[in-house]
C-alpha positions in Angstrom: -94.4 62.5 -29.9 -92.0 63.6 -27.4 -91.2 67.4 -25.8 -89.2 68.5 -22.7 -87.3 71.6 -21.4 -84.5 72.3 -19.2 -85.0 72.8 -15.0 -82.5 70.9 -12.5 -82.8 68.2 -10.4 -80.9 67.5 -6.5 -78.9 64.4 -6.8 -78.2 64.7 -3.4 -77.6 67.6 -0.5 -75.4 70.1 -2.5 -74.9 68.5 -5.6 -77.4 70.0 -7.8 -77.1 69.5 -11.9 -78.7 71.4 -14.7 -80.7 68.4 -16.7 -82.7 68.6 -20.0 -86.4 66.7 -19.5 -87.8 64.8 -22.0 -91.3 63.7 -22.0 -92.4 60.6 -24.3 -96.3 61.0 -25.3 -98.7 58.5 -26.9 -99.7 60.7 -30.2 -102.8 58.9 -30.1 -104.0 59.5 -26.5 -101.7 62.1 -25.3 -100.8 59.9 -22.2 -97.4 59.8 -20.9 -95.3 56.8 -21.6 -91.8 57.5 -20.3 -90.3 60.8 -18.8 -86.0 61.0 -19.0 -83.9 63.5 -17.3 -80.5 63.9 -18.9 -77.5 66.1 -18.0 -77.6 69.2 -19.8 -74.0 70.1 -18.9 -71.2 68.3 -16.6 -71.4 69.1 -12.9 -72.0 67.6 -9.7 -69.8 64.2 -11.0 -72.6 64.0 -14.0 -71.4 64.2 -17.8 -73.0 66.0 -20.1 -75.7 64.0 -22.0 -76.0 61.1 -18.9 -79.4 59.7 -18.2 -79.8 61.2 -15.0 -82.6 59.7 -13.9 -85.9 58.1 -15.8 -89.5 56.5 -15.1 -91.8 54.9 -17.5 -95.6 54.9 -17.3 -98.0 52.3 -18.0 -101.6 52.4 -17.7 -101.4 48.7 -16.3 -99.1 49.0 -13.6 -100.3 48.5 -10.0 -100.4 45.6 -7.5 -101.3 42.3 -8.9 -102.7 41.1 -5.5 -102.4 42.3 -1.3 -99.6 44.6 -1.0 -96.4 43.5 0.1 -96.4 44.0 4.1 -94.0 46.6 5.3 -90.2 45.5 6.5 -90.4 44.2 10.3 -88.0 47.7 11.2 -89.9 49.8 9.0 -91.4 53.2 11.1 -93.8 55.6 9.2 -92.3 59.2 8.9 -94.5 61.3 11.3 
């Protein structure tokens, strides 16, 4: 089963595009499996239709052991 609607997403500082979500649901347990934005019209160097951006879910996911230590640079946002 899949559903969506249309909202718009920031690409990046003042390019804004008009995208179409769609939301990909396991009938069965009504969890989500995969969530795609496309372009629901051309703008902001984006075609109309283009995958603009997409994540997939799974119920399995996560760290297989420690987490990965953070880059020697890295600074946390305050």
């Amino acid at each position: 089963m899949d559903f969506g609607g249309t909202g718009s997403q920031v690409l990046s500082p003042g390019r804004t595009v008009t995208v179409r979500d769609r939301h990909i649901r396991d009938p069965g347990t009504g969890q989500t499996l995969a969530s795609v934005s496309y372009a629901a019209r051309t703008g902001a160097g984006v075609g109309e239709g283009e995958v603009v951006s997409h994540r997939a879910h799974g119920p399995e996911s996560g760290w297989t052991g420690p987490p990965a230590p953070a880059p020697k640079r890295c600074k946390r946002a305050r």
